[in-house]
N, C-alpha and C positions, 0 to 999 in steps of 0.2 A: 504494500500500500504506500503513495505517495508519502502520505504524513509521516513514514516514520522518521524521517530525514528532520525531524525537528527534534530526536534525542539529544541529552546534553551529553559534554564531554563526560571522559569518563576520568572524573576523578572525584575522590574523599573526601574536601578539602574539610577545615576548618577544626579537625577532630579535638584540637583542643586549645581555640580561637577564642581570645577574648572582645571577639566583637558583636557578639551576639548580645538584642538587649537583656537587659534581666527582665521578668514579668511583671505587671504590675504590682504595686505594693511589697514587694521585696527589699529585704534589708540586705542580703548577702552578697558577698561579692564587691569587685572593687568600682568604686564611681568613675563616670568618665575621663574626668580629669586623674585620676589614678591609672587608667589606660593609656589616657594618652602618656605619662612618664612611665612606664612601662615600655612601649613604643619606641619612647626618642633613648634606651638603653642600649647600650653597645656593649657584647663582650669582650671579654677582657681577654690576656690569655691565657688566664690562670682556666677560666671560663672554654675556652676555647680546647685546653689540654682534657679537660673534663669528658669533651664531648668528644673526642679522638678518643679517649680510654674507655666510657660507658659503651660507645659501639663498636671496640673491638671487642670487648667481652659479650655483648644481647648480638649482636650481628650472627656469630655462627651458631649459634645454640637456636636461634630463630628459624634459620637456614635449615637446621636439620630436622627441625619439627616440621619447615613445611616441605619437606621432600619426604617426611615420615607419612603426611597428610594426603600429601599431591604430588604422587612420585612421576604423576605425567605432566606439571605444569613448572614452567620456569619459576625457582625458587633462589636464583643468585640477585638476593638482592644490592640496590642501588640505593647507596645511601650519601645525599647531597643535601648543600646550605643553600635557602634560598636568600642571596644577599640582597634583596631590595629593604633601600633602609627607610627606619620610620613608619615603619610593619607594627600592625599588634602580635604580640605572643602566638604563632601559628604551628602546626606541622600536620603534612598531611601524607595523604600513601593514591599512587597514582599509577599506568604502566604505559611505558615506553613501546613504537611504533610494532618493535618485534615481541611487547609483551613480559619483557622485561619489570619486575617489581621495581617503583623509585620510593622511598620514604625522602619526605624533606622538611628541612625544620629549619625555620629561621631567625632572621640572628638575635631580635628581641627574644625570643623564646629562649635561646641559650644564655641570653645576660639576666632571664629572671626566676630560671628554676633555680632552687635554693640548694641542692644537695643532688648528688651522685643517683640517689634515690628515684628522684622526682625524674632525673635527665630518663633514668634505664626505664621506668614507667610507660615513658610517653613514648620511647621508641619502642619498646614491647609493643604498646597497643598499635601503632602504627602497621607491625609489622604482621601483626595478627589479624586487622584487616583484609592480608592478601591471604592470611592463610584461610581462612572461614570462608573467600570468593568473593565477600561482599562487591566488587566492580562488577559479575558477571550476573549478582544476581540483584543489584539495581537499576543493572540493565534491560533485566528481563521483565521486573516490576514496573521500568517506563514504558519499554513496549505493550505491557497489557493495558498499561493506562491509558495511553496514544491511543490502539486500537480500539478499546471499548469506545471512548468520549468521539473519538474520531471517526468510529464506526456509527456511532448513533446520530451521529450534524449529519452525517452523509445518508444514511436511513430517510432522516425527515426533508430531505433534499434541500440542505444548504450547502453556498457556495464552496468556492474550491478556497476561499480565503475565510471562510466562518469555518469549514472544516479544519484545516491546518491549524487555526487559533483554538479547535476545542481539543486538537491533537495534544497541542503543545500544553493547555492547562491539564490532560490528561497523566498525559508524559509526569508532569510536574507532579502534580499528587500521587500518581503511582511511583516514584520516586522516593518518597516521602513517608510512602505508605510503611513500611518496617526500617526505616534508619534511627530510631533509637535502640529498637531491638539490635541493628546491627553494632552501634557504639555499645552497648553493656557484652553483647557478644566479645567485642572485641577487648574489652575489658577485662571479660576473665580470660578469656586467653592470653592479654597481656600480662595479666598475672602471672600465669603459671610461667610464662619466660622471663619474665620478670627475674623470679624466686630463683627456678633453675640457673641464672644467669647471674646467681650471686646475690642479687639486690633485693631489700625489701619494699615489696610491693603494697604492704598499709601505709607505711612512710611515703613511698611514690605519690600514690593518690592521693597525700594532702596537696599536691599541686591544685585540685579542683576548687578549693580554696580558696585562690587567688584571680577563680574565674566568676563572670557573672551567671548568678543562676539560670538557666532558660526555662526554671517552671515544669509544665505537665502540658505542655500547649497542645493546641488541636493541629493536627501536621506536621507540629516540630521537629528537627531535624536533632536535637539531642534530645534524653531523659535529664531530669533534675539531678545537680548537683548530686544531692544526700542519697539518690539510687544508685548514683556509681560508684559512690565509696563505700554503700555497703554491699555492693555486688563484691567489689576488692574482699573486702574483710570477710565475706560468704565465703569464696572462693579459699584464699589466704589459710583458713583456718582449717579448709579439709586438707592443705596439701602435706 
């Protein structure tokens, strides 16, 4: 069908982005203006050594978990700095033209994680993203989206530009539709490489902390703060 060509790229992004607002009436999490200097922070190199040493250690133990997972999909991951400066705190998991895993985290985020902890955390869950599939299978969640919404403007015979528009809001909510599920998924999976991988993983997640809560929204694209950390501490305590 025409519309499906209105899927979005295929990446993660934001997984642990403090630009998301908080919901209303929330006290947690940091004000904008605490974002913004957050943002204009630059690592250092003490910051910098940090994050060369947290992923040579989570890099292969990741690696072999997802070749242990998905001995048929590319699991050498690619792990890059995204340097655009004046960034909120970001890192995300993405793939490359031949399908290549890339994790990337940029530089505000390495000048505000507090500990060793927090850094090996958020590359775990990153990394666990590609292991659990999530790009292939919110991909497949656009396509049904597209085609359902897409399929039914075309049904009551609207145009070829009312359909493509109810593709692409299709698209978007079937999108939408399990990405919180897939962040706690990736969550505890982060965990367990986490842990494996030397580091503690209750310590890690107080990075959440430092973010704005996104609530319980309808569509939203994460679960509340307080269900990731104690999905961590769930996880954490059977291992």
């Amino acid at each position: 069908m025409r519309f499906l060509g209105v899927l979005a790229v295929l990446v993660l992004s934001g997984c642990v982005s403090t630009t998301q607002s908080p919901s209303s009436g929330t006290s947690q999490g940091p004000t904008s203006e605490e974002v913004a200097r957050m943002a204009s922070k630059t690592p250092t190199a003490s910051d910098m050594a940090r994050f060369r040493a947290v992923t040579a250690r989570v890099e292969p133990v990741a690696e072999r978990m997802c070749r242990e997972q998905l001995p048929n999909e590319n699991c050498d991951f690619n792990i890059i700095l995204d340097e655009r400066p004046n960034q909120p705190p970001n890192a995300y998991m993405t793939l490359d033209r031949s399908g290549r895993p890339i994790l990337a985290f940029n530089l505000a985020l390495l000048a505000n994680v507090r500990n060793a902890d927090e850094l090996a955390f958020v590359v775990s869950h990153e990394a666990a993203h590609h292991i659990r599939g999530h790009i292939p299978r919110t991909v497949q969640n656009q396509q049904t989206g597209a085609i359902l919404l897409g399929g039914l403007a075309a049904l009551i015979g609207a145009g070829s530009g009312t359909v493509d528009a109810a593709a692409s809001v299709g698209a978007s909510v079937g999108g939408r539709t399990y990405s919180k599920d897939f962040e706690l998924e990736a969550d505890a999976l982060g965990t367990v490489i986490a842990q494996r991988s030397g580091y503690d993983p209750v310590r890690g997640a107080e990075f959440f902390n430092q973010l704005p809560d996104p609530g319980d929204r309808f569509l939203g694209t994460h679960p509340p703060n307080p269900e990731r950390i104690a999905t961590v501490r769930r996880v954490a305590s059977g291992l």
